[in-house]
N, C-alpha and C positions, 0 to 999 in steps of 0.2 A: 292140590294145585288145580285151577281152571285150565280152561282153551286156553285164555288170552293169556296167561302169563308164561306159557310153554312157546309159545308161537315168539314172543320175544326174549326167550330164554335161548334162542336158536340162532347161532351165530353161523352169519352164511362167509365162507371164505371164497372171497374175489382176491386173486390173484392179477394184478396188471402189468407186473415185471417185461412180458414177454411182447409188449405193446413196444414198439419204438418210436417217435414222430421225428421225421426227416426236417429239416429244418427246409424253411421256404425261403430262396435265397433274396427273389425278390420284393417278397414282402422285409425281409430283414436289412435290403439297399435302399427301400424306400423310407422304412425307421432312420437310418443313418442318414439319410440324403436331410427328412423331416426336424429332427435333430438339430442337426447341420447349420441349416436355413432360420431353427429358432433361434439357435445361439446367438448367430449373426445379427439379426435382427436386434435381440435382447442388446448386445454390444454396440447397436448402433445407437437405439434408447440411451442407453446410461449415458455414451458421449457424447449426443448431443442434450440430454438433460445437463451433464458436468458444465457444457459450456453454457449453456443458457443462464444457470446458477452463478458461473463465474464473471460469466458479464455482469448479471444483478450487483454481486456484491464488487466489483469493480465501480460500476456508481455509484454506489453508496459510499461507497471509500473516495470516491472524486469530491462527490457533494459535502460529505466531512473535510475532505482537507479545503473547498471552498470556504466552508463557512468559519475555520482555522484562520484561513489567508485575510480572511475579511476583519476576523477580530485583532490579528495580530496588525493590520493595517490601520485599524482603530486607534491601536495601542503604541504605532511609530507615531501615528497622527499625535496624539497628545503630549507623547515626551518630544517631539521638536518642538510644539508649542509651550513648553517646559525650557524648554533649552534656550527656544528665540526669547522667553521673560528672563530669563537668567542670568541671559548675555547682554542684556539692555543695559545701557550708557546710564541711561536715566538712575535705573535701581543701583547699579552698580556705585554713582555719584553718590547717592542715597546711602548709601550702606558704607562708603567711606566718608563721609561726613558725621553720620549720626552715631556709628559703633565705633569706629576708628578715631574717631574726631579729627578727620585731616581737614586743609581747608587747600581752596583752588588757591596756586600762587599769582601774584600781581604779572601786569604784563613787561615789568623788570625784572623780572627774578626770573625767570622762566629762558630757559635755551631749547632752542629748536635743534637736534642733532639731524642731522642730514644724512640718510642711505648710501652708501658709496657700494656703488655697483663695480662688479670683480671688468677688468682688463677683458676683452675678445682675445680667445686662444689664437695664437698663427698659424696662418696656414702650414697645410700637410706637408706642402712643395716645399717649406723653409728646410736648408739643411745645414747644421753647423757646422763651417769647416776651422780648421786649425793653421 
C-alpha cells in the first residue's frame, strides 16, 4: 500500500448529533407572512385571468348566436316569401282550374252569403227578475 491510499483508507468520524439549531422565529414569520402574500397574489392571477377568459368566450358565444339569429332571419325571410306565393289568389285560381278542373261560376249562379255578426252581450246592470 502507498501514502495515498492509506490517507483515504482513514475514516474520520464527525459526530454532529450534539449540534442543535434553534429555530429563528422571525426569519420563520417572515417565510409565512412571504408565503402568505404569494399565495394571494397567485389567487388573485388565476381570478382575474378566469374572468378575462370568461368574457372572451362569452363573446364568442354572442357573436355565434348573432350570426345563428341572422341565418335563421334569412330562413323566416324566405319561408314567408313561400307562404305569401302559396297563398296567392292568382296561383291558387291556377291550380283550381288546371288540376281540379273547376271553372269560375256565372254571375247567376253564384250567392253571396253574408256574415252575421253575434248580438252585443247586455249589460252587467241587467238583472232578471221573476
Amino acid at each position: 500500500m502507498t501514502g495515498e491510499t492509506f490517507e483515504y483508507a482513514i475514516k474520520k468520524d464527525i459526530r454532529n448529533n450534539p449540534i442543535v439549531r434553534e429555530v429563528d422565529r422571525d426569519r420563520h414569520r417572515d417565510m409565512w407572512r412571504t408565503a402568505t402574500l404569494s399565495v394571494f397574489l397567485v389567487g388573485v392571477l388565476l381570478f382575474w385571468a378566469w374572468q378575462h377568459f370568461e368574457l372572451l368566450r362569452h363573446g364568442y358565444r354572442v357573436e355565434q348566436m348573432q350570426r345563428e339569429r341572422a341565418a335563421e332571419t334569412e330562413v323566416n325571410r324566405h319561408l314567408r316569401l313561400e307562404l305569401d306565393t302559396l297563398r296567392s289568389p292568382v296561383r291558387i285560381e291556377r291550380l283550381a282550374t288546371e288540376r281540379l278542373h273547376m271553372v269560375a261560376p256565372a254571375k247567376n249562379e253564384s250567392a253571396v252569403i253574408e256574415r252575421v255578426m253575434p248580438a252585443p252581450a247586455p249589460p252587467s246592470s241587467a238583472v232578471a227578475r221573476r
